[in-house]
N, C-alpha and C positions, 0 to 999 in steps of 0.2 A: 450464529456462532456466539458465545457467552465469552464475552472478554473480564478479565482482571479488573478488580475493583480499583475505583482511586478515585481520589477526592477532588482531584481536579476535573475529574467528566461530572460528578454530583452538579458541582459549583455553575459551571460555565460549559462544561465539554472540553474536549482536546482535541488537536489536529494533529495527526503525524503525516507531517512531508517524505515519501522516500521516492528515492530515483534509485530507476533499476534498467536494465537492458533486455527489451526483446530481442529474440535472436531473430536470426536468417528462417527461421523453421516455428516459431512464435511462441517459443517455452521463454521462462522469464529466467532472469539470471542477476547476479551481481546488487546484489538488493544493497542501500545504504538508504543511512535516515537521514534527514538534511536538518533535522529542528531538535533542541532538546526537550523531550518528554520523559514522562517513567519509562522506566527500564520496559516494566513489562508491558507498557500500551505500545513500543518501539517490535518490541517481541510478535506482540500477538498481530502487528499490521503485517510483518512481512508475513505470518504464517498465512494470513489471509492472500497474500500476492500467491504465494506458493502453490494453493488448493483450488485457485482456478486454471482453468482450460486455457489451453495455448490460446494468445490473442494473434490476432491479424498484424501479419510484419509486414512493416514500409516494405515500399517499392522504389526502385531506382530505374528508371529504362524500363519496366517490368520487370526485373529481378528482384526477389527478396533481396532487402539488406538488415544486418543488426541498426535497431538505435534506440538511444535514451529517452526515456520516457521518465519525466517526473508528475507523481501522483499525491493529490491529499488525501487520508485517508480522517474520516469523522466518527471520534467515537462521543456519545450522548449519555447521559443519564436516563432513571429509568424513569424519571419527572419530566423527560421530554415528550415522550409519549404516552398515547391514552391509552 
């Protein structure tokens, strides 16, 4: 995925923290970002939560249940790698 340019991944990288909620059934939902970063690296992390494949939902007794899941997402410059 080619994320939005910014001067802060150049320099050091950026982390965007979001918490979101797996459901009962493992689609992802309720996206929020817990850090302040640029608009667009906030953007382009949940599109990434979005465009994956349902994940594996908790269990309670053996039942699916919803729950919060908080994630870092790392975006790098292009100095980070070879």
């Amino acid at each position: 995925m080619k994320y939005p340019y910014s001067n802060a991944i150049e320099k050091e990288g950026a982390v965007v923290k979001l918490k979101f909620l797996v459901n009962e059934d493992g689609s992802l939902s309720h996206f929020s970002v817990m850090n302040k970063v640029d608009d667009d690296l906030q953007v382009a992390a949940i599109q990434i939560l979005q465009m994956m494949p349902n994940w594996e939902p908790a269990k309670r007794n053996g039942t699916p249940i919803a729950r919060a899941v908080i994630l870092p997402i790392s975006f790098q410059g292009q100095e980070h790698y070879p």
